[in-house]
C-alpha positions as CSV (number, residue, x, y, z in Angstrom):
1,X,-27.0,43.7,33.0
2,X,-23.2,43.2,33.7
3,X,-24.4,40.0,35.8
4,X,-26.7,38.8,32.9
5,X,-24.0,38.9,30.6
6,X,-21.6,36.6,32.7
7,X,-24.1,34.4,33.3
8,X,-24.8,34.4,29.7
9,X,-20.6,34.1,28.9
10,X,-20.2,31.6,31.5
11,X,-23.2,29.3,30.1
12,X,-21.1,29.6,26.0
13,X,-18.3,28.8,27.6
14,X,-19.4,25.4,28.9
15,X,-21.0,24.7,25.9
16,X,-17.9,25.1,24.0
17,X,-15.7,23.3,26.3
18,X,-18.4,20.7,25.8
19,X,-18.1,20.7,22.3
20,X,-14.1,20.2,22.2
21,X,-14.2,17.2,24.3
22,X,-16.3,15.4,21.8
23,X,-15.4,17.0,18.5
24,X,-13.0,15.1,16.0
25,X,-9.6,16.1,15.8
26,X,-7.3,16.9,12.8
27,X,-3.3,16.8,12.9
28,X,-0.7,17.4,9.6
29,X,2.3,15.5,9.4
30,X,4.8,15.7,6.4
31,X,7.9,14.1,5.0
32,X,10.4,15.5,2.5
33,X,12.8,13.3,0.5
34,X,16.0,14.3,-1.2
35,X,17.2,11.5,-3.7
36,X,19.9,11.1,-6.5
37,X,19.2,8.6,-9.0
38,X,21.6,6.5,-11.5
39,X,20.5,4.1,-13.9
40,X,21.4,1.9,-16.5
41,X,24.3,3.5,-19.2
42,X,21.6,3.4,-22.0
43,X,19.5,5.9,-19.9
44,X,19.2,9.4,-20.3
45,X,19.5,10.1,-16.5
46,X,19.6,14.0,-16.7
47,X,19.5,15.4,-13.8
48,X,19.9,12.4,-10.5
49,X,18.8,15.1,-7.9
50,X,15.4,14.9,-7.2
51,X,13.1,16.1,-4.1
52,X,9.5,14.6,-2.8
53,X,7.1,16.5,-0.8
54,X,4.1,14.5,0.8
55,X,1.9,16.5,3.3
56,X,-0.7,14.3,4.8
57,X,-4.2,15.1,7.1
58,X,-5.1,12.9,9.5
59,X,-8.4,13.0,11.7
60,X,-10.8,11.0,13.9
61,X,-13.7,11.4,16.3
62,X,-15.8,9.2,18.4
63,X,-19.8,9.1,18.1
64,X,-22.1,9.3,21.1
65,X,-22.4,5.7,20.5
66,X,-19.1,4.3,20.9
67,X,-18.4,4.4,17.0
68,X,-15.0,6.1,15.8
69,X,-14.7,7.8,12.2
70,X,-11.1,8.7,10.7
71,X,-9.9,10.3,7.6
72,X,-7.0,10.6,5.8
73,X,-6.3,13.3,2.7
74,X,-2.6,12.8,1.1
75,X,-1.5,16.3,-0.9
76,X,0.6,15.1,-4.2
77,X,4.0,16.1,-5.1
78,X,2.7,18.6,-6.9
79,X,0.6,20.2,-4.5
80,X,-2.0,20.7,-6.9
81,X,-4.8,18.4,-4.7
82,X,-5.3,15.1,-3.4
83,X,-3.2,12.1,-4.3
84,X,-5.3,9.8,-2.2
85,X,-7.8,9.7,0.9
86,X,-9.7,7.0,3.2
87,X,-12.4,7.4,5.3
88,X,-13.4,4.1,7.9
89,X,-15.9,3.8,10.5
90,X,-15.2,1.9,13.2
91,X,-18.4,0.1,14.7
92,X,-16.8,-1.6,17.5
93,X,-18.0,-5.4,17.4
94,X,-19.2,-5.4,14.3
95,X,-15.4,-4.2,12.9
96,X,-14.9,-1.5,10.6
97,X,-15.9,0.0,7.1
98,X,-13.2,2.0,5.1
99,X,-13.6,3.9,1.4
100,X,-10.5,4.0,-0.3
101,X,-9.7,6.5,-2.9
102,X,-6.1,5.2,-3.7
103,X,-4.5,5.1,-0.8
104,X,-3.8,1.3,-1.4
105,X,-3.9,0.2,2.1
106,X,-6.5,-2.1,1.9
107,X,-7.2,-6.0,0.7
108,X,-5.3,-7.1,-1.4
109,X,-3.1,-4.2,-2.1
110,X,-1.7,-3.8,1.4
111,X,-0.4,-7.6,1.0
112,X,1.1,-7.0,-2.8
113,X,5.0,-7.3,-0.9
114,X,5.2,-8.8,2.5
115,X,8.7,-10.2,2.6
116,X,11.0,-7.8,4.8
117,X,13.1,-5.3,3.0
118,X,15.4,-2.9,4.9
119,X,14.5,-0.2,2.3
120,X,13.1,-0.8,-1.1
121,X,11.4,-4.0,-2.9
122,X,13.7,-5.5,-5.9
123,X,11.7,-4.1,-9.1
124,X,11.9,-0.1,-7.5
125,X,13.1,2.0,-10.0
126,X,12.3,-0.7,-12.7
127,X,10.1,0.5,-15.9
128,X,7.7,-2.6,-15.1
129,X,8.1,-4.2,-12.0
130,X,7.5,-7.7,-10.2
131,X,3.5,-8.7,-11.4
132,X,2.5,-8.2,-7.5
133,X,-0.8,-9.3,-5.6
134,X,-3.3,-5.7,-6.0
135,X,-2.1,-5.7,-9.5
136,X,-6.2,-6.8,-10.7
137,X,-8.7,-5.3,-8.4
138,X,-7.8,-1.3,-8.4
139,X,-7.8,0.1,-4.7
140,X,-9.4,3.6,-6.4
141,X,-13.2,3.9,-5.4
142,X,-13.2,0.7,-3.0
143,X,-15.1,-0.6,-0.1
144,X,-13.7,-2.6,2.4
145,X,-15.0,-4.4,6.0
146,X,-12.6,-5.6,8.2
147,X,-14.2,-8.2,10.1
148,X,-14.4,-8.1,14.0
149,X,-11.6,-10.5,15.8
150,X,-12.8,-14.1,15.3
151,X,-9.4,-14.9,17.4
152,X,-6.1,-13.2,18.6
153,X,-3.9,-12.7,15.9
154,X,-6.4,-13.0,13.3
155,X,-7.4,-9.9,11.2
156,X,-9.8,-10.5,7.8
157,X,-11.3,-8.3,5.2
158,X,-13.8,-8.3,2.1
159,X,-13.4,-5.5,-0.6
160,X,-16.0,-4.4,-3.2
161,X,-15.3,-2.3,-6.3
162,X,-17.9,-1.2,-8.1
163,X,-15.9,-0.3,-11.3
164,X,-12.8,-1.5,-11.3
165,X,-9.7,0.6,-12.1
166,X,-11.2,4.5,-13.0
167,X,-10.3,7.6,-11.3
168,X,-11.1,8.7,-8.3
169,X,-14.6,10.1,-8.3
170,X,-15.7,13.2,-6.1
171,X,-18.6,13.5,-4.6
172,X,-22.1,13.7,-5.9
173,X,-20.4,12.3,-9.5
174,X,-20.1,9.2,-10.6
175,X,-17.2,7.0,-13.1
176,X,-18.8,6.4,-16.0
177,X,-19.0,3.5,-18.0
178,X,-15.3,2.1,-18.1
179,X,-14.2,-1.1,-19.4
180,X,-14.0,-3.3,-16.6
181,X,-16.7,-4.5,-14.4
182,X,-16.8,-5.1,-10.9
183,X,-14.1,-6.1,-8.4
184,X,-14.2,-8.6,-5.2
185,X,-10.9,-9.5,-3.0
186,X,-10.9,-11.5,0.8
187,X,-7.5,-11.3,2.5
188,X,-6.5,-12.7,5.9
189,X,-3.3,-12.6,8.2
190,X,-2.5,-14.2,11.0
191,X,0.3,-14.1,13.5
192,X,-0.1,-17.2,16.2
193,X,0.5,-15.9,19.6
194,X,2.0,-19.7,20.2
195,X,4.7,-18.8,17.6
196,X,5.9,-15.1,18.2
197,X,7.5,-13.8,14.8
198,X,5.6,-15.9,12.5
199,X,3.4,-14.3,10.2
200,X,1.2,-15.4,7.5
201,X,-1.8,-14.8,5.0
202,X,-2.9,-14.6,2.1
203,X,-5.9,-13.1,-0.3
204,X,-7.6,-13.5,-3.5
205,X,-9.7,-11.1,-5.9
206,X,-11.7,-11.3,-9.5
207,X,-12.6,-8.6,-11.6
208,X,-15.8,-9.3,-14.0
209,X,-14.9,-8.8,-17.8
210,X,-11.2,-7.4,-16.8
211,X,-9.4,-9.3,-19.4
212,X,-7.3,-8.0,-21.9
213,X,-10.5,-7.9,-24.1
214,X,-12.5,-7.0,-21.2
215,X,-15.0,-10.3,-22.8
216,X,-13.7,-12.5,-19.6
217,X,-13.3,-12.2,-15.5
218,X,-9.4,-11.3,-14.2
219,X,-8.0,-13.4,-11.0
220,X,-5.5,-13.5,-8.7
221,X,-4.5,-14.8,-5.5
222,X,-1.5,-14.6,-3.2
223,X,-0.1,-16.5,-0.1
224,X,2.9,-15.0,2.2
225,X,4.8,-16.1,5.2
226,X,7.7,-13.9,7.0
227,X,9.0,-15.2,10.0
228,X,11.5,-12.6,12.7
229,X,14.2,-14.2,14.8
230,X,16.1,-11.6,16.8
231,X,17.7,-9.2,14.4
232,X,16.6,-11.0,11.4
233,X,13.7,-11.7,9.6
234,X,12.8,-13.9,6.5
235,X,10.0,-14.1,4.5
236,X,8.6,-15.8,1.0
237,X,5.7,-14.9,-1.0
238,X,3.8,-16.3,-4.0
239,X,1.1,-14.5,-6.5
240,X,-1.0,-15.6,-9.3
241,X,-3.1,-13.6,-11.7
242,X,-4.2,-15.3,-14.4
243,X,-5.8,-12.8,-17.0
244,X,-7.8,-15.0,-18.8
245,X,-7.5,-15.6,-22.6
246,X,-4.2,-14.0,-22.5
247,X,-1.4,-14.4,-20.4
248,X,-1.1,-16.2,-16.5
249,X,1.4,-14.4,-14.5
250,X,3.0,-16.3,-11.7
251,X,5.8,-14.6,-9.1
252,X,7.8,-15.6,-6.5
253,X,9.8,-13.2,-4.0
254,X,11.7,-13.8,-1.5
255,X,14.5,-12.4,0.7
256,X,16.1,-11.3,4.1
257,X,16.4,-8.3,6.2
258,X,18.8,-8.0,9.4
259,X,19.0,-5.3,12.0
260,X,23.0,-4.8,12.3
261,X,21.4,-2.3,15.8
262,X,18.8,-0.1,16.7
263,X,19.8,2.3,13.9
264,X,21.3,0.0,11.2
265,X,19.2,-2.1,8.6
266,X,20.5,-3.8,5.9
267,X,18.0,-6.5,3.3
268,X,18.4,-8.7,0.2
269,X,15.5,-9.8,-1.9
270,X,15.2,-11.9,-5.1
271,X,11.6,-11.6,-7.3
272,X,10.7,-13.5,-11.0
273,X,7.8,-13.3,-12.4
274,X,6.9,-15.5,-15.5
275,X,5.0,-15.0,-18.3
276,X,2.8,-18.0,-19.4
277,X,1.9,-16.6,-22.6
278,X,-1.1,-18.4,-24.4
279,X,0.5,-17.8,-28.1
280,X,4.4,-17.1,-27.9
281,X,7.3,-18.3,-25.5
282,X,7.2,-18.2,-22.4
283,X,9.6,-15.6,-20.4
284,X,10.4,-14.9,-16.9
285,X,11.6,-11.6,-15.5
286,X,13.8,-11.7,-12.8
287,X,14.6,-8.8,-10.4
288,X,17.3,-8.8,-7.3
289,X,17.7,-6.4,-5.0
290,X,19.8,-4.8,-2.0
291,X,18.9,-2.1,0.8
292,X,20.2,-0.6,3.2
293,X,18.8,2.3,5.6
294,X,20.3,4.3,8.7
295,X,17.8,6.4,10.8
296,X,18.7,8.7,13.0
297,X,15.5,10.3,14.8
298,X,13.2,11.7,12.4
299,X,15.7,11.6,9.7
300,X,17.0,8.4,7.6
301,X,19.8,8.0,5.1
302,X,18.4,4.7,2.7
303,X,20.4,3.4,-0.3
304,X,19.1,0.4,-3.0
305,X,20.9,-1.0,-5.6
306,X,18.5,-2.9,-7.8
307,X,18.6,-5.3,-11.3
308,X,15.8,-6.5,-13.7
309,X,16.2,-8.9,-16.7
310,X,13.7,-9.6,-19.3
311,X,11.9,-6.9,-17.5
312,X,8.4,-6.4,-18.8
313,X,8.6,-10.2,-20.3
314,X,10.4,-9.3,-23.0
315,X,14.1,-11.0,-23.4
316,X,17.0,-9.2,-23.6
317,X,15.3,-6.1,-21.9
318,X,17.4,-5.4,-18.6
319,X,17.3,-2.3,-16.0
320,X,19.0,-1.3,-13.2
321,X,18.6,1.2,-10.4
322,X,20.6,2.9,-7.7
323,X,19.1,5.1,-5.6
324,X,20.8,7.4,-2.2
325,X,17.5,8.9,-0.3
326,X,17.8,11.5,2.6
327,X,14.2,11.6,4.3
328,X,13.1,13.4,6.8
329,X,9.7,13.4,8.8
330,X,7.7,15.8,10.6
């Protein structure tokens, strides 16, 4: 009996072992910021300290196939549930397909700001910010397939939403009506192996009926190029969304970041955005900015210094935000 029982042991035990070496695996990681906030006189600040907790959950596998399958689940400050998640499949020659529930790190909303910043973009902090590329076709609820390698350097993706802009929707539910219809985006990038440090791309995206009155489509389209020397790197971007019937916003951002050394960072960047309005002046906001961030290990000491005029498109409206953060990751 004793004998059939380690023979019995021994055979779960292998099977087991076998089981580990091909299940997925799951790993936790964390940050925690400490930041104190000022802003403009005409502010109520209250109180400038202010903490963030992010917890994330990371995972992946590999199918008997070759295939590999990842997830990603982002707790919110809160710690009441998820503040955004991903799943992709990767299928090896035939690229990858990814859902994205809000993590933004897809089409058209992982290109919004491309031009290097040692900490923060020149509208953070502002009550309405630089009109950025992602800004029409929501990243909640979105399909996107990144395309195999047509050539070195070159990375593409197509993004369907099926309702653009509602809340995440769990499973075995469904959004609702909502008022826009659906939403399309292409981006590519490229980074020539013939010219190390240059970088460019670009994207565009419509939304059906996603107007102000919902009655027409909503476009936009951007185009970037950042370029690193050494210690420094410089970069320019342009976006376009035109909501149609109403009002065509048109940015430009651009700016510099420089390593002072391995530890040191420091950037400048300059943003506008104007307002074409179709009945009214036009008005351009303008937002400038300055960074600064010092990491040492797992922790980093940031600072930004930012101002907005006509902020919102609206004249005479101006903002301004400084910002000390103490982050730490895990």
């Amino acid at each position: 009996m004793n004998k059939m029982k380690k023979i019995g042991l021994s055979a779960l035990a292998g099977t087991l072992a076998s089981l580990s070496a091909t299940a997925g695996e799951m790993s936790v990681s964390g940050t925690a910021e400490l930041t104190y906030v000022q802003r403009n006189s005409d502010e109520v600040t209250g109180n400038p300290l202010g903490q963030k907790k992010n917890v994330s959950f990371a995972g992946s596998g590999e199918l008997d196939n070759g295939w590999t399958v990842s997830i990603l689940h982002v707790m919110n400050d809160a710690m009441s549930g998820m503040s955004s998640s991903s799943m992709t499949v990767g299928m090896g020659a035939l690229g990858s397909i990814s859902y994205d529930s809000g993590t933004g790190g897809y089409g058209l909303n992982a290109i919004d700001n491309k031009v290097p910043i040692a900490f923060e973009e020149a509208d953070y902090g502002m009550a309405t910010g630089i009109i950025d590329a992602g800004s029409v076709v929501s990243s909640t609820g979105s399909l996107h397939w990144k395309t195999p390698e047509v050539m070195p350097g070159l990375a593409m993706q197509v993004g369907y939403t099926p309702r653009n802009g509602q809340a995440a929707v769990a499973d075995g539910g469904s959004g609702g009506e909502g008022g826009d219809g659906r939403g399309y985006e292409f981006t590519a990038t490229f980074s020539p192996e013939m010219v190390p440090g240059l970088s460019v791309g670009g994207g565009f995206g419509e939304v059906e009926d996603g107007g102000t009155t919902h009655g027409k489509d909503r476009e936009e389209q951007t185009l970037y190029a950042t370029y690193a020397f050494g210690p420094l790197s410089v970069g320019y971007q342009w976006t376009e969304d035109d909501d149609n019937g109403s009002t065509v916003y048109t940015s430009d951002v651009y700016g510099a970041s420089f390593n002072v050394n391995d530890v040191f960072s420091v950037s400048y960047q300059y943003g506008e955005s104007e307002y074409d309005n179709s009945s009214g002046a036009d008005v351009t906001a303008e937002f400038e900015g300055i960074s600064a961030a010092y990491n040492i290990g797992p922790m980093a000491i940031k600072f930004t210094h930012n101002e907005g005029k006509s902020i919102g498109g609206t004249s005479g409206v101006n903002d301004e935000n400084r910002e000390l953060n103490l982050s730490m990751s895990f």
